[in-house]
C-alpha positions in Angstrom: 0.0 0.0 0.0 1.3 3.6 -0.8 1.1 5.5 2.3 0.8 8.8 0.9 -2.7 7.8 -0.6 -4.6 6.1 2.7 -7.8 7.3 3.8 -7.5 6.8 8.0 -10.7 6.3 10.4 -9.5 7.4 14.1 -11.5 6.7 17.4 -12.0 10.1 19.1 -12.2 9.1 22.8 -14.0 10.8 25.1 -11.6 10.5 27.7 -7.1 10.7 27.0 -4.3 9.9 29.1 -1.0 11.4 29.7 0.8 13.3 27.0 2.0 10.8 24.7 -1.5 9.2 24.5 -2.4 8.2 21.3 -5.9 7.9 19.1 -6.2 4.2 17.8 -7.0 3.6 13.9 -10.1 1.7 13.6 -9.6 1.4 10.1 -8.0 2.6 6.6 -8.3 2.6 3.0 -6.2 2.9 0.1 -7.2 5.4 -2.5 -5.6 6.1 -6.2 -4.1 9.5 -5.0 -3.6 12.2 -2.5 -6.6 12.8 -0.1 -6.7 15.6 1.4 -10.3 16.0 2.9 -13.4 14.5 3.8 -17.3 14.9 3.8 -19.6 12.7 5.6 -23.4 12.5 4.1 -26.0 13.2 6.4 -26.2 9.8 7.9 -22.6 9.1 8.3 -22.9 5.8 6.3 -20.7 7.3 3.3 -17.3 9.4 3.2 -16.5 11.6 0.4 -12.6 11.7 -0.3 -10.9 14.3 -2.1 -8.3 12.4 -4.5 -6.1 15.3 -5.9 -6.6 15.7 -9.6 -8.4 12.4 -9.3 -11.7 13.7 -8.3 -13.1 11.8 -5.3 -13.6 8.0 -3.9 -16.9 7.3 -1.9 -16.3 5.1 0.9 -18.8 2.9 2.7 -18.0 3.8 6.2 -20.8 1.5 8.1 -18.1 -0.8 9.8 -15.4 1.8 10.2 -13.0 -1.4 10.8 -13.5 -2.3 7.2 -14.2 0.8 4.9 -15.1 0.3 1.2 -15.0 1.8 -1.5 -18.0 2.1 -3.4 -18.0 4.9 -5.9 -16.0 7.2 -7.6 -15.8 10.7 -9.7 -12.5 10.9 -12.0 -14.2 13.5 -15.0 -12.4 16.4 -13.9 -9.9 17.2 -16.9 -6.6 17.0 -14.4 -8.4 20.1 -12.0 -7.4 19.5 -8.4 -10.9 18.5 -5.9 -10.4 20.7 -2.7 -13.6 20.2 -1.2 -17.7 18.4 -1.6 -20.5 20.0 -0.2 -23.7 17.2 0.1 -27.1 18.0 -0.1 -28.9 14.9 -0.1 -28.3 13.2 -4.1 -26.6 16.6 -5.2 -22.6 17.4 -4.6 -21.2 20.8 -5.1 -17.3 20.3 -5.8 -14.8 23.2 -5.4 -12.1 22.4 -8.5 -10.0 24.6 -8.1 -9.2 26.7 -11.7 -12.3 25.1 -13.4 -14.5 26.5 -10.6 -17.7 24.7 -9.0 -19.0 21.1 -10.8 -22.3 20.3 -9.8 -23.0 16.7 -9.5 -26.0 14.0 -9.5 -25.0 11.4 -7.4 -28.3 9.7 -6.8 -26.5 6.9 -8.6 -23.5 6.2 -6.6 -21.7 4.3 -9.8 -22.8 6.8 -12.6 -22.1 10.3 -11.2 -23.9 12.6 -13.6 -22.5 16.3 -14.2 -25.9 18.6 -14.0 -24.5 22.4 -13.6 -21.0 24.0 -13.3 -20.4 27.4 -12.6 -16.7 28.9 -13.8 -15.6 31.8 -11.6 -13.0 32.9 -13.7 -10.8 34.8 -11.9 -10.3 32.4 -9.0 -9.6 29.0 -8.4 -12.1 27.8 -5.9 -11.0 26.2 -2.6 -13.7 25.5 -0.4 -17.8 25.4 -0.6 -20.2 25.8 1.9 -24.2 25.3 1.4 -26.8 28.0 3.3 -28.7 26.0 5.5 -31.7 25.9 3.3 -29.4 24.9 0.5 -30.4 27.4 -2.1 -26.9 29.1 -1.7 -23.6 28.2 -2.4 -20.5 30.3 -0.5 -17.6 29.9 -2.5 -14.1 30.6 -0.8 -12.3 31.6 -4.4 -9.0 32.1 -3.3 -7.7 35.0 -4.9 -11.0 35.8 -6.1 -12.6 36.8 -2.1 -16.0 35.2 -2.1 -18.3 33.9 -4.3 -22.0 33.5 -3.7 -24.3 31.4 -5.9 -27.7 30.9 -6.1 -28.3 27.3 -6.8 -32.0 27.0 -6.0 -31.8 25.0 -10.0 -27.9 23.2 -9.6 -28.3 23.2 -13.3 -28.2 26.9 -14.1 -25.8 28.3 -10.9 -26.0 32.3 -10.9 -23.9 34.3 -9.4 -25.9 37.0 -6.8 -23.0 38.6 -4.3 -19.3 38.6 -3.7 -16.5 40.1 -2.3 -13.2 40.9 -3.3 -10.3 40.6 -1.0 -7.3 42.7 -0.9 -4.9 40.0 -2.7 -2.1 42.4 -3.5 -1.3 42.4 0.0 -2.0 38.6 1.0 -6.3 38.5 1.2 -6.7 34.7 -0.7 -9.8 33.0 0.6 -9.4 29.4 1.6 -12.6 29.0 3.7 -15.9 30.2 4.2 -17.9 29.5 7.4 -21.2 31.1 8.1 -22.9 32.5 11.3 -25.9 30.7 12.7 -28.2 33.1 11.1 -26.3 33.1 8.0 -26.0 37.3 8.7 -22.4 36.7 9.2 -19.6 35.1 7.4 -15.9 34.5 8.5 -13.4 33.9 6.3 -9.7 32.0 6.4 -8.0 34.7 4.7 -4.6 33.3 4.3 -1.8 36.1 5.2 -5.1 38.6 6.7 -5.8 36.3 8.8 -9.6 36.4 9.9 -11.5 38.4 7.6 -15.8 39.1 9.1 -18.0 40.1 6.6 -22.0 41.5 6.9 -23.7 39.2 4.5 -27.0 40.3 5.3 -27.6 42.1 2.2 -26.0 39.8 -0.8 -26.3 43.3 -3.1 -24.2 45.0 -0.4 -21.9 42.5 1.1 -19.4 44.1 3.9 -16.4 44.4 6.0 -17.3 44.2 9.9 -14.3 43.5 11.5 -10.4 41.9 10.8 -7.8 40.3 13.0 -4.2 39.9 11.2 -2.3 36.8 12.7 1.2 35.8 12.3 0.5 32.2 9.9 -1.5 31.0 7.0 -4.8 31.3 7.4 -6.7 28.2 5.6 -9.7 27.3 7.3 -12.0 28.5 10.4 -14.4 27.4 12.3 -16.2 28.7 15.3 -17.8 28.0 18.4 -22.1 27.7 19.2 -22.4 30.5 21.0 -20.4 32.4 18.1 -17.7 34.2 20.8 -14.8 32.4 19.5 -13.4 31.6 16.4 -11.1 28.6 15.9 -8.4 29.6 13.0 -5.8 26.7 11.3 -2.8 29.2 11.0 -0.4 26.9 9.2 3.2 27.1 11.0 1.8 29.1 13.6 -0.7 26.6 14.6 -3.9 26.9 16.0 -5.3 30.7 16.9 -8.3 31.1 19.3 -9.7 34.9 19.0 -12.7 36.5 20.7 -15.2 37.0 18.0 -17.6 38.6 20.7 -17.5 42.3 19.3 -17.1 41.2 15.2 -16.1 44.6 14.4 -13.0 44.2 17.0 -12.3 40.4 17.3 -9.1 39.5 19.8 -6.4 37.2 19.9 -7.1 35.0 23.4 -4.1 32.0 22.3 -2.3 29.7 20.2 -2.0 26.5 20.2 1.8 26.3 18.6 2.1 23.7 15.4 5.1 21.1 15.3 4.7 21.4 11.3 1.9 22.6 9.8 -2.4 23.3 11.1 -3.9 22.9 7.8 -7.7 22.1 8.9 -9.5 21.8 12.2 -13.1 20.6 13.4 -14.2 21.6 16.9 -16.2 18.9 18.5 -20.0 18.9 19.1 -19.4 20.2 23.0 -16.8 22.7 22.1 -14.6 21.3 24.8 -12.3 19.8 21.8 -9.9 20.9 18.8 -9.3 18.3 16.3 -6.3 19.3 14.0 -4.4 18.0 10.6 -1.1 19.3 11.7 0.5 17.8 8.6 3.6 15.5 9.3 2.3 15.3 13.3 -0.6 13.9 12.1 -3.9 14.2 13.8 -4.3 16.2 17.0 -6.4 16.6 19.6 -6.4 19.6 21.9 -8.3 20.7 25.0 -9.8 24.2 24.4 -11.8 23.9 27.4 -10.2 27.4 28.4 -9.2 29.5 25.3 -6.9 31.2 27.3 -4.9 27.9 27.2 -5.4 24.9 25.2 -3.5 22.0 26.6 -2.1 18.9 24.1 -4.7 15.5 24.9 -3.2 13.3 21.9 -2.5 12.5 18.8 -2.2 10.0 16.1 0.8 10.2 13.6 -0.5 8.9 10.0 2.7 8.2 8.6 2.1 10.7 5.9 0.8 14.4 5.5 -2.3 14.8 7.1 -4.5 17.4 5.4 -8.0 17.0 6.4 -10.4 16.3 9.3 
């Protein structure tokens, strides 16, 4: 098996030891490339695994000891998958220079292309679906933000954006949306956290910025929407005070031993789940955002990209 290509299922305890404790692997996969990130569907049955210029692999994930694979999407012309948004028998694929691909996937073995919309002038990086799933939030890289109305996923249309400052280091990598959807924070690689007001779609706007010392390339943030959790590359994990969005606050940072790519906070918020690169998977205690303490980790034996 090529290590660089497995697809790794880790048990996320509730409870760690000591320091050097480590999350067990309940199961792996090989797949045909790099994979760099992953979507569940809604009931967790099926993962959804980037594979580089591949497209994806769809896994059975019922017995996590035994994952299969069970479909695949390869029709992308060499562009590079970064991410899949689900929404029930319809995928929304960021591909990088060719934009969004809109996919049937009702028939798990004879994925149907139904819409695509080409941005252009970015090269798309992440997608994230309103939750009534008649938007799509497209983190365009140098591009800012792209918003799409995809209420037919045939005919995407463009209906709001914003351009970041990428002269000076504003390249979206993520998009991650308030509760109420009035609010969207963005992994602005070297700005850091970038808040916009996307109440009005026609008028989208700046609320508030925080510049920090990495990479920003992906956020994610807390229920109550007072913190927001930022993958800062080599500087690692940032925790800021998002309380006041027009004036969010650096509380910590949790250092890297390579590389934060992605993170996932867990359903309690008590937890941090990072792909640190060569460290692998870690786990961190953010129980206090002052000071998030180290619980484990699980090395992968090859760059980890994706939670």
């Amino acid at each position: 098996m090529k290590l660089k290509k497995v697809f790794i299922l880790l048990t996320m305890l509730l409870t760690f030891g000591h320091a050097d404790s480590t999350m067990p692997i309940l199961g792996q996969a090989d797949t045909s490339h790099y994979s760099e990130q992953v979507t569940l569907n809604s009931s967790e049955t099926r993962a959804f695994i980037t594979n580089y210029s591949s497209g994806f692999v769809v896994f059975d994930i019922t017995n996590p000891n035994n994952p299969i694979e069970v479909g695949a999407y390869t029709d992308t012309n060499g562009g590079r998958v970064f991410d899949i948004a689900l929404d029930n028998n319809i995928a929304y694929i960021a591909l990088d220079q060719d934009g969004v691909v809109i996919l049937d996937i009702s028939d798990i073995n004879n994925i149907i292309e139904i819409g695509r919309y080409d941005t252009v002038e970015g090269r798309v990086k992440d997608v994230t679906l309103s939750k009534d799933k008649t938007k799509l939030f497209v983190a365009d890289y140098f591009n800012g933000m792209v918003v799409l109305n995809i209420t037919n996923p045939a005919n995407p249309i463009k209906i709001g954006g914003y351009l970041t400052d990428y002269a000076n280091g504003g390249k979206v990598w993520k998009v991650t949306l308030s509760s109420d959807e009035t609010k969207a924070y963005l992994a602005n690689h070297y700005r850091g956290l970038l808040i916009l007001d996307i109440s009005n779609l026609n008028s989208i706007q700046k609320i508030g910025e925080l510049d920090t010392e990495g990479i920003s390339l992906d956020v994610e943030i807390s229920s109550d929407e007072s913190k927001a959790y930022i993958a800062d590359h080599s500087n690692g994990m940032v925790i800021a005070n998002i309380s006041n969005p027009n004036n969010p606050i650096m509380l910590s940072t949790f250092p890297s031993n390579n590389a934060s790519w992605r993170l996932e906070i867990s359903n309690d918020g008590t937890k941090a789940f990072i792909a640190d690169r060569e460290n692998g998977l870690v786990t961190v205690d953010v129980t206090d955002a002052n000071n998030p303490t180290f619980i484990a980790k699980q090395s992968t034996g090859v760059y980890t990209f994706g939670v």
